[in-house]
N, C-alpha and C positions, 0 to 999 in steps of 0.2 A: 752902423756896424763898423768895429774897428777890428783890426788881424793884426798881431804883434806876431812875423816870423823871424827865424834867423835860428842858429847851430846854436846847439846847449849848452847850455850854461853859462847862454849871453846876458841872462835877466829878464828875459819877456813876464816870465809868469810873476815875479816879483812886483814889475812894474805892471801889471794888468792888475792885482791885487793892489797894488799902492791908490791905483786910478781909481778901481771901482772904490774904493773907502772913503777918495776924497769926491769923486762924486754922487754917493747916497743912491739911495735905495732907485729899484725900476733899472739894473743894469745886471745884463746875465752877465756872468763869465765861465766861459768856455774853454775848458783844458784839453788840449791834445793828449796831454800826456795821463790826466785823471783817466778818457774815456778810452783809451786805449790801452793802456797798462793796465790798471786799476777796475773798471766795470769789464770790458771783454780780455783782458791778458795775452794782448795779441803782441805779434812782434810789428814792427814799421815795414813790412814790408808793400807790392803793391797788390791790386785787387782787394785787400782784405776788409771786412766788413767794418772794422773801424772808420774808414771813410766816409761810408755811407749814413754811418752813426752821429759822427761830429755834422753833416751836410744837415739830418734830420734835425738835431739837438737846435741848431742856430737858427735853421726856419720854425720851430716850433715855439723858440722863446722871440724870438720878429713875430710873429704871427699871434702872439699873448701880449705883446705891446710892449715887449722890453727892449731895451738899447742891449745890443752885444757887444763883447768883448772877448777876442777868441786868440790866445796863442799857445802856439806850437809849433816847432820846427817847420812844419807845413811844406816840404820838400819841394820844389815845381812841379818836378818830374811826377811824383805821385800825386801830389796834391790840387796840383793847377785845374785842375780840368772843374773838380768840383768848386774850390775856390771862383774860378771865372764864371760857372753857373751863379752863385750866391749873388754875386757882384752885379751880372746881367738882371737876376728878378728880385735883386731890391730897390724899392723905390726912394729909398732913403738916401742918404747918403754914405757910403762905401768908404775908408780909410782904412790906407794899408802902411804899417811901419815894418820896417825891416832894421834888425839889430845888428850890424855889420860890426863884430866884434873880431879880432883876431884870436887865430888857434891859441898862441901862452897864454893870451888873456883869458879866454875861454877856461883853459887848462887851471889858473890860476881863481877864479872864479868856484870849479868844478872842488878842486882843495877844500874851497872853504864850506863847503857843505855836509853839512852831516849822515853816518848812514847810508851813501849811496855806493851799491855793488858795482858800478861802471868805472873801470879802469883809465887809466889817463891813454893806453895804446888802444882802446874802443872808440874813444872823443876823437883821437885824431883821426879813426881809419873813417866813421862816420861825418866829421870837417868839412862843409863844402862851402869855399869862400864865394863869397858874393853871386848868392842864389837868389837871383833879381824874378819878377812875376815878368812875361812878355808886354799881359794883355792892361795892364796899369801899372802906375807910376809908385811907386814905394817911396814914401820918404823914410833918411837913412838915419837912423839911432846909433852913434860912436861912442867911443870908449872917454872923451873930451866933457863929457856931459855927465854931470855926476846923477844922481835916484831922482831926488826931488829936481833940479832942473828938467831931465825928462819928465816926469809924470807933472810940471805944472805945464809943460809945452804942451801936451798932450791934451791935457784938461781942458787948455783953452783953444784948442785947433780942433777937438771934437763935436764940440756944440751940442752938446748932449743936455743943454736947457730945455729945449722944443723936446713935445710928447714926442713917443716913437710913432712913423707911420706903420698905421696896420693897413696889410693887404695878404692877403693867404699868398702863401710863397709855395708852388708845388714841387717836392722832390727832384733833385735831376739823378742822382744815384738810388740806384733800387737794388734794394737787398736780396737775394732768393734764397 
């Protein structure tokens, strides 16, 4: 299981897409932002049942025998909690990168995109530099490191040659 977190419009989901292509078939990828926006059209706030949804999604593709790959901003404050459960009942091995981009870069990143209704004074007030997990060690993805340097770092720091271990993984967030 690898977690690409960090502020928008650092590249997580670019480079979780570059990964999964260059490592082939048998790897989920899991959007924060597809199953939150896009399947339920919730806002990031907390409590709300997109958590409970990405927690389900990632045990359910672990649990079908695929390698995940999951980013999105992943807050600590709201996310930690399920994030550390995943962590705790996988058997597998757990990798966590964090994309420690600066806000103009961010900002200037955020420009090049097409289509999107988020203004450059949203990105900032949203901005939370270096939103580190307590409970594991994040390694830190910078702005020094061009696409492909990252994703062949990753490639090979993942080890996603060996099958996925399956082990039913039970819920920690329950929906009502």
């Amino acid at each position: 299981m690898v977690i690409l977190r960090g502020n928008s419009a650092s590249g997580k989901s670019t480079i979780a897409k570059q990964l999964r292509d260059r490592l082939g078939r048998g790897i989920a990828w899991v959007e924060q932002d597809y199953l939150r926006r896009t399947v339920l059209r919730e806002h990031d706030r907390p409590a709300l049942p997109n958590i409970g949804l990405i927690d389900t999604v990632i045990r359910y593709a672990l649990d079908a025998g695929y390698h995940v790959i999951a980013d999105g901003i992943f807050g600590s404050e709201r996310y930690g909690e399920m994030l550390h459960g995943l962590t705790d009942d996988h058997v597998g091995v757990s990798r966590y990168y964090y994309f420690d981009i600066d806000v103009d870069e961010t900002l200037r990143r955020h420009q090049a995109k097409q289509l999107s209704a988020v203004g450059p004074e949203m990105l900032r007030k949203w901005y939370r530099p270096r939103d580190l997990l307590s409970f594991v060690d994040e390694s830190i993805i910078t702005t020094d490191q061009s696409e492909e340097q990252i994703v062949a770092r990753l490639a090979s720091e993942v080890g996603f040659c060996d099958p996925p271990v399956r082990r039913k993984l039970q819920p920690t967030v329950h929906l009502d």
